[in-house]
Every structure is written in structure tokens, then in C-alpha cells.
MIPA-291584 format. One record per atom (N, C-alpha, C, O): residue number from 1; residue in one letter; atom name; x, y, z. Coordinates in Angstrom, 1 decimal. Example, Ala and Ser with C-alpha at 12.3 -4.5 7.8 and 13.67 -1.06 7.14 Angstrom:
2
+-----+--------+-------+--------+--------+--------+
! num ! residu ! atome !     px !     py !     pz !
+-----+--------+-------+--------+--------+--------+
!   1 !      A !     N !   13.2 !   -5.7 !    7.8 !
!   1 !      A !    CA !   12.3 !   -4.5 !    7.8 !
!   1 !      A !     C !   13.2 !   -3.3 !    7.8 !
!   1 !      A !     O !   14.2 !   -3.3 !    8.5 !
!   2 !      S !     N !   12.8 !   -2.2 !    7.1 !
!   2 !      S !    CA !   13.7 !   -1.1 !    7.1 !
!   2 !      S !     C !   12.9 !    0.0 !    7.9 !
!   2 !      S !     O !   13.4 !    1.1 !    8.0 !
+-----+--------+-------+--------+--------+--------+
***
This chain:
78
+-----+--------+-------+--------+--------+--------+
! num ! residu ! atome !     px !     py !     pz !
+-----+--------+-------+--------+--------+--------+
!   1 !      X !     N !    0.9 !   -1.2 !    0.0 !
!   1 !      X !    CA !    0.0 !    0.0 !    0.0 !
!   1 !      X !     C !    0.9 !    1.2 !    0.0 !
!   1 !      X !     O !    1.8 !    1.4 !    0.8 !
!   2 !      X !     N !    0.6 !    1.8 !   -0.8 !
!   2 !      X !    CA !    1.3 !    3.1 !   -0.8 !
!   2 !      X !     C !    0.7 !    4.9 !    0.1 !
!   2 !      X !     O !   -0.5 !    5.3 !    0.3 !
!   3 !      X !     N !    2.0 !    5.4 !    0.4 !
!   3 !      X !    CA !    1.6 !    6.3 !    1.3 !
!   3 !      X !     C !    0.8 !    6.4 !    2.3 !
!   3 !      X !     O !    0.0 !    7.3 !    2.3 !
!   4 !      X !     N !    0.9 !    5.0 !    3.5 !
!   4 !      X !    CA !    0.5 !    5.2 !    4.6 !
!   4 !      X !     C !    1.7 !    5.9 !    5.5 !
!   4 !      X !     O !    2.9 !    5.9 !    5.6 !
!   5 !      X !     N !    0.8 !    6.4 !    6.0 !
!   5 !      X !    CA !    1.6 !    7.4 !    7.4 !
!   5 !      X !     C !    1.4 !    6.9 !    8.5 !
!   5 !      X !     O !    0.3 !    7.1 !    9.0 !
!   6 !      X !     N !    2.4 !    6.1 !    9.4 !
!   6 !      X !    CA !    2.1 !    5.9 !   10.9 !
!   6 !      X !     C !    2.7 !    6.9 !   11.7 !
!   6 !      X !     O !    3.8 !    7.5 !   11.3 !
!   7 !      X !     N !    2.0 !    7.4 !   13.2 !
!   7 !      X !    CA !    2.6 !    8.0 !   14.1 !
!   7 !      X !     C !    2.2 !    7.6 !   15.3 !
!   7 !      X !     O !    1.1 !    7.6 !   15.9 !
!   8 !      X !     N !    3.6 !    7.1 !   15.9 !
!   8 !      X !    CA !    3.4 !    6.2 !   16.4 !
!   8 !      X !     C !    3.6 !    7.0 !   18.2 !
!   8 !      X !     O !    4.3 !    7.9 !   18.4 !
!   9 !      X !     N !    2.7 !    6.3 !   19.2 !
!   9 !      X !    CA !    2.8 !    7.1 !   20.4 !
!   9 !      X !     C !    3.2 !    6.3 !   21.1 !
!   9 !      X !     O !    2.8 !    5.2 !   21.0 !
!  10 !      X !     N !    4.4 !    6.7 !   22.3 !
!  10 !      X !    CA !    4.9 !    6.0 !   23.3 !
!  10 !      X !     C !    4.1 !    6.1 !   24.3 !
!  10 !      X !     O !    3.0 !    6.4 !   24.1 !
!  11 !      X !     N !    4.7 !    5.8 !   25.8 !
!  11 !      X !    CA !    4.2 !    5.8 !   26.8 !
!  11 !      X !     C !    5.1 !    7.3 !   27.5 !
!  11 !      X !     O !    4.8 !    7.9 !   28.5 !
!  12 !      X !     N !    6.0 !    7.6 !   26.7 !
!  12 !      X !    CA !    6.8 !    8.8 !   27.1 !
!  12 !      X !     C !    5.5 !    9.8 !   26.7 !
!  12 !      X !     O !    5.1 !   10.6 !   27.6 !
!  13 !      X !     N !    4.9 !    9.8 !   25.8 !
!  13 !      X !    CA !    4.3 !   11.0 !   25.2 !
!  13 !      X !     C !    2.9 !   10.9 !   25.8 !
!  13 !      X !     O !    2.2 !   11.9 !   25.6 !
!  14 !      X !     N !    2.2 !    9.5 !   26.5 !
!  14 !      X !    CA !    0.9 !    9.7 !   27.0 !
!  14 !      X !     C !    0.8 !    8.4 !   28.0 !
!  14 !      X !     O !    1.7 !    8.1 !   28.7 !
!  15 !      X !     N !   -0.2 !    7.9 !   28.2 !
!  15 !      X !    CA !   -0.8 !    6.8 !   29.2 !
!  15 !      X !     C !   -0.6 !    5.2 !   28.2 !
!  15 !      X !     O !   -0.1 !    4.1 !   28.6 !
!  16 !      X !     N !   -1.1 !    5.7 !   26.6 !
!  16 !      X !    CA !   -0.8 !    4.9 !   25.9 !
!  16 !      X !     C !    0.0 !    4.0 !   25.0 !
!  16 !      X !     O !    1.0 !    4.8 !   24.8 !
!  17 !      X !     N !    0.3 !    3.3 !   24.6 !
!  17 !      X !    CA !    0.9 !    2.6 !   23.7 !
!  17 !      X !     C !    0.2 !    2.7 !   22.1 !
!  17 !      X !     O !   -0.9 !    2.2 !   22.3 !
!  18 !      X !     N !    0.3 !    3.0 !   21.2 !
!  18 !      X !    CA !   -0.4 !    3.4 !   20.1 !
!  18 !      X !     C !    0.4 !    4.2 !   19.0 !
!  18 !      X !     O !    1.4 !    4.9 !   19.1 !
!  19 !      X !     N !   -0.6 !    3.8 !   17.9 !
!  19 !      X !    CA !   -0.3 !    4.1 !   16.5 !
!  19 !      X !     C !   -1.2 !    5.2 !   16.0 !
!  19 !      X !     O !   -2.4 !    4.9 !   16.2 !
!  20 !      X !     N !   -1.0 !    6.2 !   15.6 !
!  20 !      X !    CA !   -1.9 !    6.9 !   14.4 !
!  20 !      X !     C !   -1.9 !    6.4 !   12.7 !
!  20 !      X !     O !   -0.9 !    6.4 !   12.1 !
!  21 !      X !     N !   -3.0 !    6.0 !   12.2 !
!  21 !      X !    CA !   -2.7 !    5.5 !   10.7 !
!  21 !      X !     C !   -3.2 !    6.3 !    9.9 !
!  21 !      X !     O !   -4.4 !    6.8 !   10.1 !
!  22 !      X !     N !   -2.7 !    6.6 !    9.0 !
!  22 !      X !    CA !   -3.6 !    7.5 !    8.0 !
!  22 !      X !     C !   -2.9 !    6.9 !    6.4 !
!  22 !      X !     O !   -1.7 !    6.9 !    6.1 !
!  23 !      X !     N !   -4.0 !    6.4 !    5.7 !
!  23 !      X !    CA !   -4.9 !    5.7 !    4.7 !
!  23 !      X !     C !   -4.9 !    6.6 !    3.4 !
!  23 !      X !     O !   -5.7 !    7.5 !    3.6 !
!  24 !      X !     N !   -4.4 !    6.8 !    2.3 !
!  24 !      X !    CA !   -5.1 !    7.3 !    0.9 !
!  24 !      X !     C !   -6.5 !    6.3 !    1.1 !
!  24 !      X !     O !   -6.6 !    5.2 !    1.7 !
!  25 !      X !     N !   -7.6 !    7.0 !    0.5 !
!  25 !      X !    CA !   -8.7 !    6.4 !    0.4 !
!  25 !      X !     C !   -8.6 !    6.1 !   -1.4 !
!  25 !      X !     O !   -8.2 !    6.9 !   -2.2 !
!  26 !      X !     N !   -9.0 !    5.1 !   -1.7 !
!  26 !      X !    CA !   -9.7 !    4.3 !   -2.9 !
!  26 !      X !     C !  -10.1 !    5.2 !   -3.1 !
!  26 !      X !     O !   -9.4 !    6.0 !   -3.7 !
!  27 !      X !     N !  -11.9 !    5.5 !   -2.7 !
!  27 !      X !    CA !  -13.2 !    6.1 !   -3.1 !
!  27 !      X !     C !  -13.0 !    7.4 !   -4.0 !
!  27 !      X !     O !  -13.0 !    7.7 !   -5.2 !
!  28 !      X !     N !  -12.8 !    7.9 !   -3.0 !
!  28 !      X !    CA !  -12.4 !    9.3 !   -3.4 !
!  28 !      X !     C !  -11.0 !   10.1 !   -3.0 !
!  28 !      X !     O !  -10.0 !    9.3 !   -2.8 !
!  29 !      X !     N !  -10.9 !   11.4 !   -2.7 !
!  29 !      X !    CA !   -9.5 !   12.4 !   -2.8 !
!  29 !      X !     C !   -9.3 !   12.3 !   -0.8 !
!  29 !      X !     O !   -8.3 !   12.9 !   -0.3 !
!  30 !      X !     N !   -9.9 !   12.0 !   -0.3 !
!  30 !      X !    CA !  -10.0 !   11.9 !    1.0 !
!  30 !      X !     C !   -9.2 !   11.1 !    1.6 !
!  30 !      X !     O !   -8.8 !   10.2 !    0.9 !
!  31 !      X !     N !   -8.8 !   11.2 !    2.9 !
!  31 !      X !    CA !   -8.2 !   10.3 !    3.9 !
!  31 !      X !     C !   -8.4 !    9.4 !    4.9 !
!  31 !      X !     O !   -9.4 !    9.8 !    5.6 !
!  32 !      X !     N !   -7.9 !    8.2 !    5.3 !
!  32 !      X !    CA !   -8.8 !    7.4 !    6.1 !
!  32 !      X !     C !   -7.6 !    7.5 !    7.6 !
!  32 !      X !     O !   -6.4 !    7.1 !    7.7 !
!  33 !      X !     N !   -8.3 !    8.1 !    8.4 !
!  33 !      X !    CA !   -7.1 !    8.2 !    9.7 !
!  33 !      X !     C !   -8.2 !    7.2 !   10.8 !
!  33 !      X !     O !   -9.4 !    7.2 !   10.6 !
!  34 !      X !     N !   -7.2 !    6.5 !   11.9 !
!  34 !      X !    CA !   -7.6 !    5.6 !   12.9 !
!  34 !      X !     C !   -6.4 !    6.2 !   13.4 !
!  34 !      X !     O !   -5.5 !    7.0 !   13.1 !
!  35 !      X !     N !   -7.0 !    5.1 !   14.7 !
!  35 !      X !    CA !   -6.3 !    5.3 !   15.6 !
!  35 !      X !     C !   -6.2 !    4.2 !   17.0 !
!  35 !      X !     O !   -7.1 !    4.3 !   17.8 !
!  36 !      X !     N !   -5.2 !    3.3 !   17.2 !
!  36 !      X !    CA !   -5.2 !    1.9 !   17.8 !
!  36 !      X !     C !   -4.1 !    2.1 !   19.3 !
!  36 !      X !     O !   -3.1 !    2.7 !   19.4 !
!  37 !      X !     N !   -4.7 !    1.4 !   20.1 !
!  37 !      X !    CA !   -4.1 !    1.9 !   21.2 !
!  37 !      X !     C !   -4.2 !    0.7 !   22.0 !
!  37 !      X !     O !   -5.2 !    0.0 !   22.1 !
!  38 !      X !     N !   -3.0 !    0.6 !   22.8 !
!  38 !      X !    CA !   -2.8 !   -0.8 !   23.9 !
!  38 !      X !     C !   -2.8 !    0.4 !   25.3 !
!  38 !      X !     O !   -2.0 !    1.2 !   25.4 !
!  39 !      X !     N !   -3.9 !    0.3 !   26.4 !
!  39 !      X !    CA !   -3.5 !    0.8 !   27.6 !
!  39 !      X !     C !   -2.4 !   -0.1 !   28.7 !
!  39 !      X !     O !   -2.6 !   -1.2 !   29.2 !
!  40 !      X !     N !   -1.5 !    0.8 !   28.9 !
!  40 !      X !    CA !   -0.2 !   -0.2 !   30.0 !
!  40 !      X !     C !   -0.9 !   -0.9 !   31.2 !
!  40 !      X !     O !   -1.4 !   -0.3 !   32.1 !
!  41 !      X !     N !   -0.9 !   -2.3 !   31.1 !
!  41 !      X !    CA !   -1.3 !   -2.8 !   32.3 !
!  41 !      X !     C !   -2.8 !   -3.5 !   31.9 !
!  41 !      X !     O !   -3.4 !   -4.2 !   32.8 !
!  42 !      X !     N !   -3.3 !   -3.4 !   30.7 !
!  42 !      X !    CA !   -4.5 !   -4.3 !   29.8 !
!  42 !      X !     C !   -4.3 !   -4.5 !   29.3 !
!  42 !      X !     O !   -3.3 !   -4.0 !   28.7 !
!  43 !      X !     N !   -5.0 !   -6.0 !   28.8 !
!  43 !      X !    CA !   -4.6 !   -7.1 !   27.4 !
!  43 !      X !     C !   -6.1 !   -6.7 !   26.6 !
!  43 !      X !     O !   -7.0 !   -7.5 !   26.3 !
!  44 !      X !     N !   -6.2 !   -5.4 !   26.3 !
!  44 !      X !    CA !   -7.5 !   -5.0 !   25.0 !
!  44 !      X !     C !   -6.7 !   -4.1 !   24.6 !
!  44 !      X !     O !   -5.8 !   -3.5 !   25.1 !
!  45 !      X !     N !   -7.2 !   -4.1 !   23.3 !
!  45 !      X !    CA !   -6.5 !   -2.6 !   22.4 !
!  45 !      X !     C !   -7.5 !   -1.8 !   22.0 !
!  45 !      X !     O !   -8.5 !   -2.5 !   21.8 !
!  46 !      X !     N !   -7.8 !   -0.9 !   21.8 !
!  46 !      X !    CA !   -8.7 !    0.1 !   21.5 !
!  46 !      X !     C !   -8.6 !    0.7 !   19.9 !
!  46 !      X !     O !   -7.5 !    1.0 !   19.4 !
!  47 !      X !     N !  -10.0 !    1.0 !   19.2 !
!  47 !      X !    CA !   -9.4 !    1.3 !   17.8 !
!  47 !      X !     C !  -10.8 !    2.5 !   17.6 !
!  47 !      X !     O !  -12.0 !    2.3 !   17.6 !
!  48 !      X !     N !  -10.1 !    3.4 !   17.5 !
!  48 !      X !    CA !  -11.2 !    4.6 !   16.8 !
!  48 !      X !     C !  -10.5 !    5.3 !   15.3 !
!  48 !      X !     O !   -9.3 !    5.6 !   15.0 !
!  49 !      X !     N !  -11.3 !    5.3 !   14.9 !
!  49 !      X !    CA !  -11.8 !    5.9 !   13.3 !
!  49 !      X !     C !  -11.7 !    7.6 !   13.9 !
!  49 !      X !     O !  -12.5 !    7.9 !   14.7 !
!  50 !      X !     N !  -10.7 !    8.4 !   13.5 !
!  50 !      X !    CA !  -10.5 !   10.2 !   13.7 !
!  50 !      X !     C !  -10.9 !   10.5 !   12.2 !
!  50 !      X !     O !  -11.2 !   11.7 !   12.1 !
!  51 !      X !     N !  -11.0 !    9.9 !   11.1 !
!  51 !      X !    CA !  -11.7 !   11.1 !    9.9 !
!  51 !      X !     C !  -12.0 !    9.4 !    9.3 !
!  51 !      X !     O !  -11.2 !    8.5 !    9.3 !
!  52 !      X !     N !  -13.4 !    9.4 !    8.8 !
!  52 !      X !    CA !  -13.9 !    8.0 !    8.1 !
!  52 !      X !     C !  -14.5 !    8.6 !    6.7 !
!  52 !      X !     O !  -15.4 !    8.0 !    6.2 !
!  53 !      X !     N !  -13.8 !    9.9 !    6.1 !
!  53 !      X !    CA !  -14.5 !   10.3 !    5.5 !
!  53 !      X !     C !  -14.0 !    9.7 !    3.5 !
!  53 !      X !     O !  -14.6 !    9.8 !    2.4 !
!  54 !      X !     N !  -12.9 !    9.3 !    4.0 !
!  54 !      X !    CA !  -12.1 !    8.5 !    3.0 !
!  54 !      X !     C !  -12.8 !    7.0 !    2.6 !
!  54 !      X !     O !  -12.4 !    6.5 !    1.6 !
!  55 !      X !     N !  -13.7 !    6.3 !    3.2 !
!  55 !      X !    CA !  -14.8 !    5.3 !    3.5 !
!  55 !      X !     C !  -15.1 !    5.3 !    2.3 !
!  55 !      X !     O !  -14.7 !    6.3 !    1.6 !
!  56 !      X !     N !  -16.0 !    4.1 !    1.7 !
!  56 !      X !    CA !  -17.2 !    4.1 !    1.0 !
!  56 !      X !     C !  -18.4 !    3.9 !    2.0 !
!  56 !      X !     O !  -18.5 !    3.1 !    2.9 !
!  57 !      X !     N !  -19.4 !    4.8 !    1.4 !
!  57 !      X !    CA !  -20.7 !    4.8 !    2.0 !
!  57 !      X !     C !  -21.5 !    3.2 !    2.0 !
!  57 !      X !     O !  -22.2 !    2.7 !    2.9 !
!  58 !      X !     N !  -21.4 !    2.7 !    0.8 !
!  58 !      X !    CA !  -21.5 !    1.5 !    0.6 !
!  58 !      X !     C !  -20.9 !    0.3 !    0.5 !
!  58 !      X !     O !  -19.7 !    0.4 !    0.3 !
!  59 !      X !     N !  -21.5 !   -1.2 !    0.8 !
!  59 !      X !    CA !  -21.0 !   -2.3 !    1.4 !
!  59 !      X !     C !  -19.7 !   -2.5 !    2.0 !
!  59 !      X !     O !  -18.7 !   -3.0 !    1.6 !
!  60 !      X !     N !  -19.9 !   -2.1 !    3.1 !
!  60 !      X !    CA !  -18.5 !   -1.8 !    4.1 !
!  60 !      X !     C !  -19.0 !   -2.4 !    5.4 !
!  60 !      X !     O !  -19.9 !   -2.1 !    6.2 !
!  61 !      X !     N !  -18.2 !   -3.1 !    5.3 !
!  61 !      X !    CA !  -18.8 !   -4.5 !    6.7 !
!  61 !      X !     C !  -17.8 !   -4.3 !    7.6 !
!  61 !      X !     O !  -17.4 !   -3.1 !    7.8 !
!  62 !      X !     N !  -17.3 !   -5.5 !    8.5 !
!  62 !      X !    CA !  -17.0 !   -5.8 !    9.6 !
!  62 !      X !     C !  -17.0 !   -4.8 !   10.7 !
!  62 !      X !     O !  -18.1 !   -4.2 !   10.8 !
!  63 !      X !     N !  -15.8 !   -4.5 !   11.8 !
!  63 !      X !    CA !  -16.2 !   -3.6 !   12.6 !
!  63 !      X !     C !  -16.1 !   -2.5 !   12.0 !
!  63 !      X !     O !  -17.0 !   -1.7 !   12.5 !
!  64 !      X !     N !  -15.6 !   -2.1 !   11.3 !
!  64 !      X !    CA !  -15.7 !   -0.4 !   10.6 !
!  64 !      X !     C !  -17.3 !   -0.4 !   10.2 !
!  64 !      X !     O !  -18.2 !    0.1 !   10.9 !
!  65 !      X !     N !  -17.4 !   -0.9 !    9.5 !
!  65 !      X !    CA !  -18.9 !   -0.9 !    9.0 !
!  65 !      X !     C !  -20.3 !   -0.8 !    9.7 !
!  65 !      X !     O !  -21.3 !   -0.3 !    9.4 !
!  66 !      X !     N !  -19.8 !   -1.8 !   10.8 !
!  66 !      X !    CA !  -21.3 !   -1.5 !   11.5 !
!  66 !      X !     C !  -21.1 !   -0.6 !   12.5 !
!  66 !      X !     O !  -22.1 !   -0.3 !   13.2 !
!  67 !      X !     N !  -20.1 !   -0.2 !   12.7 !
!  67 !      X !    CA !  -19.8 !    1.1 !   13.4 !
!  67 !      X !     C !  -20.3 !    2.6 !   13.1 !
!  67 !      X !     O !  -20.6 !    3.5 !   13.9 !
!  68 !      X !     N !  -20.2 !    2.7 !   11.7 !
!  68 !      X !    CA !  -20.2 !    4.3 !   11.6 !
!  68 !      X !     C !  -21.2 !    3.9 !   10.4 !
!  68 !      X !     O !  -21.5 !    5.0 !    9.8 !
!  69 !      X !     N !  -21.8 !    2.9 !    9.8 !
!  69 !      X !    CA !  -22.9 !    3.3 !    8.7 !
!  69 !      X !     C !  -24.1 !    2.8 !    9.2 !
!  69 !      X !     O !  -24.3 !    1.7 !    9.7 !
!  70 !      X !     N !  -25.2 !    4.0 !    9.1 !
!  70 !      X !    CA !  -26.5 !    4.1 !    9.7 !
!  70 !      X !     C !  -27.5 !    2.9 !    9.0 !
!  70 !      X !     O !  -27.7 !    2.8 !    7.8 !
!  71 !      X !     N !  -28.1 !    2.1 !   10.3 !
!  71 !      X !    CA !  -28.8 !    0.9 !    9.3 !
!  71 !      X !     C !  -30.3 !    1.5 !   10.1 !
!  71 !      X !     O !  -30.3 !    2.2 !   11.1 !
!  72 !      X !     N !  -31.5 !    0.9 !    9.4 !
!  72 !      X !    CA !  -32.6 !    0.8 !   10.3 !
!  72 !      X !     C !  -32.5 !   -0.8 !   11.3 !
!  72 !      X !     O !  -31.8 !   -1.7 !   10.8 !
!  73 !      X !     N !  -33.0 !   -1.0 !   12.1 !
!  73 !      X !    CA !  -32.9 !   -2.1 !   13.1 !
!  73 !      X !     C !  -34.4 !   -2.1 !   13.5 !
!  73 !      X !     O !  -35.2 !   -1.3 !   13.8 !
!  74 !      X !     N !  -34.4 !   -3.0 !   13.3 !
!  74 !      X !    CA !  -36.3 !   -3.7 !   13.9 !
!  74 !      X !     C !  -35.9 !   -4.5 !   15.1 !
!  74 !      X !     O !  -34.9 !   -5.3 !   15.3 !
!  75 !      X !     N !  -37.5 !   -4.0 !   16.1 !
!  75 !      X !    CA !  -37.0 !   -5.3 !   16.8 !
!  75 !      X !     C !  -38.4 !   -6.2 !   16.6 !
!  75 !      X !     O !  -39.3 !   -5.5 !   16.1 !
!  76 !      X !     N !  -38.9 !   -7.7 !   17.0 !
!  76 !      X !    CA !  -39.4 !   -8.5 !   16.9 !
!  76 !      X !     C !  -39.7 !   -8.7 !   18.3 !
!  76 !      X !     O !  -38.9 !   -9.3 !   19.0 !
!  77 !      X !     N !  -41.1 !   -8.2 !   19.0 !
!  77 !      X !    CA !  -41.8 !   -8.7 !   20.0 !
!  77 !      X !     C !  -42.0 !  -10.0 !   20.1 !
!  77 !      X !     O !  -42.4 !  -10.6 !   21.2 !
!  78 !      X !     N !  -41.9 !  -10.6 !   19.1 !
!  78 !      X !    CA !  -43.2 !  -12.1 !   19.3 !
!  78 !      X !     C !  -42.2 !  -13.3 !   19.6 !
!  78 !      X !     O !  -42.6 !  -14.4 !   19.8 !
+-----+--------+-------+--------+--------+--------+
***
């Protein structure tokens, strides 16, 4: 992949352990930045989306996907 940018965060510079990523997007002229983080002392890592605007609006699944694209949801009483 070309022209990804990592910036990467110590524990010198915060609480965290972590990466900044930033993405050329496919879709369009836009950028896809995240952002993944190990806290010192937990075995979870944390991942947030800072600009999802580099995305496609359409068929975009797993956790990105059901994360930030608006579905309707029913629920079933019966």
C-alpha cells in the first residue's frame, strides 16, 4: 500500500501505547485516519476511526462498518 503514514505514540508521550494511521482512500480524494491503542497494564487494544471520510458509504462491513454506517434495526416482539 502506498503512502501510509504511521505516528506512532509511546508511553513517554501519553498513558498509551499506540499508532496513528492515515490511509489514501480508494473512493475518493479523502483520507482514512484511525487510531489503535494498547493501555499499560490491559490485554484490550482500543481502535477509533478520527476522519472516516475517505470510506465508502456502501457495502463496508465488519467492525468499521457496523460502526459508523446508519442501518434501520427492527426489533421483533413475538
Amino acid at each position: 500500500m502506498d503512502d501510509v503514514h504511521l505516528d506512532i505514540e509511546s508511553r513517554a508521550d501519553s498513558k498509551k501505547n499506540g499508532v496513528y494511521v492515515t490511509i489514501p482512500s480508494y473512493v475518493n480524494d479523502r483520507e482514512i485516519k484511525m487510531h489503535v491503542a494498547i493501555k499499560n497494564g490491559k490485554d484490550a487494544m482500543r481502535f477509533s476511526l478520527r476522519d472516516a471520510s475517505g470510506l465508502p458509504t456502501k457495502g463496508l462491513g465488519g467492525i468499521i462498518g457496523e460502526a459508523i454506517i446508519v442501518r434501520n434495526r427492527f426489533l421483533n416482539y413475538n
